[in-house]
N, C-alpha and C positions, 0 to 999 in steps of 0.2 A: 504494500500500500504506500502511497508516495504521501509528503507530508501535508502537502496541500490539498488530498482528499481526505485525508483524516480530519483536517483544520474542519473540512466541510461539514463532515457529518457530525462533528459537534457543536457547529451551529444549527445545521440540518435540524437534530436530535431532542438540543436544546429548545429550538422552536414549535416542537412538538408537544412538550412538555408545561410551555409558554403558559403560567394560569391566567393570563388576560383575556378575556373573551373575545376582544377586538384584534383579531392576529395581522391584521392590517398595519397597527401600531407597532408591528418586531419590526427592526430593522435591521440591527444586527448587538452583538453584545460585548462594549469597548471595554470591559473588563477580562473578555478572553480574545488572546491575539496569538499570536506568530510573533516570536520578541525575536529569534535568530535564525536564520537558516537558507537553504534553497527550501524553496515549494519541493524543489523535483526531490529530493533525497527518498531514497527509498528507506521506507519503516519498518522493520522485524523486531527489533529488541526496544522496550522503554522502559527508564526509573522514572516513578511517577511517585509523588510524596504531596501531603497540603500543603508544605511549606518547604521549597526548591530555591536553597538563598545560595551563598557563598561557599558555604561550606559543603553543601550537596554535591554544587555540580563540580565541585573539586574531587570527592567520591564518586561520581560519576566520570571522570576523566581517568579514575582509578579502574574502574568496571573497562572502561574500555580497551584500557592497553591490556587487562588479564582475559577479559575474554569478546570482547566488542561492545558497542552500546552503539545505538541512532538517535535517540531522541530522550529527552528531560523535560518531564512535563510538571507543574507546580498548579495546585488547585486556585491557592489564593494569589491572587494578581501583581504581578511584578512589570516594570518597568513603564511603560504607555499604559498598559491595561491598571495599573494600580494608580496613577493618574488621574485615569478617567473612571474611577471606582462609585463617584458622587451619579454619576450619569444613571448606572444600572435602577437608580433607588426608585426612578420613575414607576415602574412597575408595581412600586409600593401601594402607590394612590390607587391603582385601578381593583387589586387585593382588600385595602378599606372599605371601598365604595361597594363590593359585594357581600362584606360582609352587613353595611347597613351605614357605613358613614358617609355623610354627604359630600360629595365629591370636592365642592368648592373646599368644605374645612379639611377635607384629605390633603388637596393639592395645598394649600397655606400650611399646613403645619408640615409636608413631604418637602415642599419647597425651602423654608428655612433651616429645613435638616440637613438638608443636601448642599446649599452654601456653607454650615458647618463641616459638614465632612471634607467637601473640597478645600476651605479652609487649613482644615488640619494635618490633608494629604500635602497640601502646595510644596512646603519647605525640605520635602523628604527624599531624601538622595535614591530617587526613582531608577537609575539605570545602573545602580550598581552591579545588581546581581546580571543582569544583562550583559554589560560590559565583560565580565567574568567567562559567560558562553560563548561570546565572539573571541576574546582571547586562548578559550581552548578549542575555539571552531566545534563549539559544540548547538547541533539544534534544540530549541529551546522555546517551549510555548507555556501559555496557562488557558485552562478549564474552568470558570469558578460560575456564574448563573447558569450556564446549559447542563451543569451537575447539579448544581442547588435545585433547579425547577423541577429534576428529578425526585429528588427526596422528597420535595412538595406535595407534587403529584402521589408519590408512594404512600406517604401519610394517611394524605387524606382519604383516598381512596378505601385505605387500609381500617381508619378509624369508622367510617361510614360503612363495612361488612360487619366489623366487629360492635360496633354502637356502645364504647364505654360508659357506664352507669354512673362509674365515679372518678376522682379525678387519678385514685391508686387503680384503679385497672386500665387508666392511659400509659401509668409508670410499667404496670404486667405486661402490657401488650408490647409496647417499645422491647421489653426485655425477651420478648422470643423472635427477634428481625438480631440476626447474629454479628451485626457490626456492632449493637448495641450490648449483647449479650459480650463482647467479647472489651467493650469498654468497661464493662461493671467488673471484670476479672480484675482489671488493671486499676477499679477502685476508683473509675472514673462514668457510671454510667447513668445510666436515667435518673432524677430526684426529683423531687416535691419542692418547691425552695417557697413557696407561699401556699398558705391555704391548707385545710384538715384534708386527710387522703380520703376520708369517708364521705368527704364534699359533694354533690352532684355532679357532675362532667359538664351537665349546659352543654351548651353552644362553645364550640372551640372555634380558634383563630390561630392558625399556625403561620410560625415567623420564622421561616425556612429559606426564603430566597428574597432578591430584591437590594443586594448589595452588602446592606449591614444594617444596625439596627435603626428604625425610624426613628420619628420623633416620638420624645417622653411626654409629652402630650396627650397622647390620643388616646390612652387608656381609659379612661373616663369615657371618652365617645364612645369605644368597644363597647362599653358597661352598656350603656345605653341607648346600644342598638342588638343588644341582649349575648354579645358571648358573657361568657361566665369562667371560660379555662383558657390562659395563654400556652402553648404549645412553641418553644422558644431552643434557638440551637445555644444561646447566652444573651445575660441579662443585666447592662452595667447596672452601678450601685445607684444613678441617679434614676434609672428605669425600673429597677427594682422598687423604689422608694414612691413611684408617682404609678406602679401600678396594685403597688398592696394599700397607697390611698384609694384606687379605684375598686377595691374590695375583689382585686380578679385571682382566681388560682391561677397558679404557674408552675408547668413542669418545662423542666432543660432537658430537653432527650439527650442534649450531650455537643459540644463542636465539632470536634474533629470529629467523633464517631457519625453525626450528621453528616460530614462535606466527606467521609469516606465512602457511608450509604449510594449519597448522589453520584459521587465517582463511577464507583462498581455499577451501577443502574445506567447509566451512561456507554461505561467500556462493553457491557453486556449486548450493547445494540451494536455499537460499532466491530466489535467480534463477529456477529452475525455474519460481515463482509468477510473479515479476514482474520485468521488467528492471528492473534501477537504475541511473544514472549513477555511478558512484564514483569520487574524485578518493586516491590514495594518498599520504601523506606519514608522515615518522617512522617508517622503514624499510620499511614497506609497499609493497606490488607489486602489482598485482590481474594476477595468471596464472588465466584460467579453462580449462576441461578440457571 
């Protein structure tokens, strides 16, 4: 498989997954790019990891000389793609506004989210890791919403067969999907972090794709457009705080064992095309289905 047909199908794949109703609105997704490489390179062997910095792809330049490698793929966005990270969040508003928030207050509070975040990305020495794959001539891309949209999708689908009763048999269920099962080994896996486990379930709202995390605002509006359980891959202290005012439960299925979920749901379609050898590092696990 050459590297610019794989780039494809994970946009492809991604946009398939796309929970906006409006698929007119995908355009494409500048948090996953092609950061080094020819298109033409032919793909057999990838290290793929969530987090593919400095020190990966210098182990992966290790893998290559012992026994080959083509490609380094990193879930969460480097160089352009981590950049342009503020951009994905759009997709947030259109996620609100189905679950019952008004769109105009969606896009006000998505919107000054997203100038913070770009703010905060601005200063941050975006090409380093970059730099690093062009000096070992190594190809080099990121995956990070056309994976997320996966785990989205997986969720929900998955919570709507099974119809959790309370907000601890959302914590049950996550723990028989084996990326999560295999987080809770390592003492890292699904938790309760607001709200009794004996809770109602309600109406959930899962916060699985869409960049990162919205605005601390909106939790309230949730409340009352009736979810009841936040469904969250993480949850900083100031969102924690403005959503246990809004009286919501909250379960962390987990990060990284989330953006691995999406991964593997991902590479399992693009397998379909063509087998690949993949080597997992930097919490990655290759579980195929």
């Amino acid at each position: 498989m050459k590297l610019s047909r794989f780039y494809e199908l994970v946009v492809k794949f991604g946009a398939s997954r796309d929970p906006r109703i409006n698929k007119s609105a995908i355009k494409s997704y500048p948090d996953s790019a092609l950061l080094y490489g020819d298109p033409n390179t032919k793909i057999r062997k990838i290290l793929i990891g969530v987090d593919m910095e400095v020190g990966e792809l210098l182990l992966a330049d290790r893998i290559r000389q012992r026994e080959g490698l083509d490609l380094v793929i990193s879930h969460h966005p480097e160089g352009k793609a981590y950049a342009l990270l503020h951009e994905v969040m759009r997709l947030q508003i259109d996620l609100l506004e189905q679950a019952g928030v008004c769109k105009t207050v969606a896009q006000k509070l998505l919107n000054e989210r997203m100038t913070e975040v770009e703010r905060r990305i601005l200063p941050q020495n975006h090409t380093r890791s970059v730099d690093v794959a062009r000096l070992l001539d190594i190809p080099y891309m990121c995956m990070h919403t056309p994976a997320d949209n996966h785990v989205y999708r997986f969720l929900e689908k998955l919570m709507q067969i099974k119809r959790p009763k309370t907000v601890k048999d959302i914590v049950n269920i996550l723990l028989e999907i084996p990326e999560y099962g295999q987080a809770e080994m390592n003492m890292c896996g699904p938790r309760i972090i607001l709200g009794s486990p004996n809770r109602p379930a309600g109406k959930i709202f899962f916060e699985m794709t869409g960049g990162t995390e919205g605005s601390k605002d909106v939790f309230e509006k949730l409340y009352s457009a009736g979810v009841r359980t936040l469904v969250s891959m993480h949850l900083s202290d100031e969102h924690f705080k403005k959503a246990k005012e809004a009286n919501l439960s909250v379960v962390i299925a987990g990060h990284i064992s989330s953006d691995v979920l999406g991964l593997n749901l991902l590479l399992d379609r693009i397998e379909k095309e063509e087998k690949l050898e993949i080597i997992g590092c930097s919490g990655f696990k290759r579980v195929r289905r």
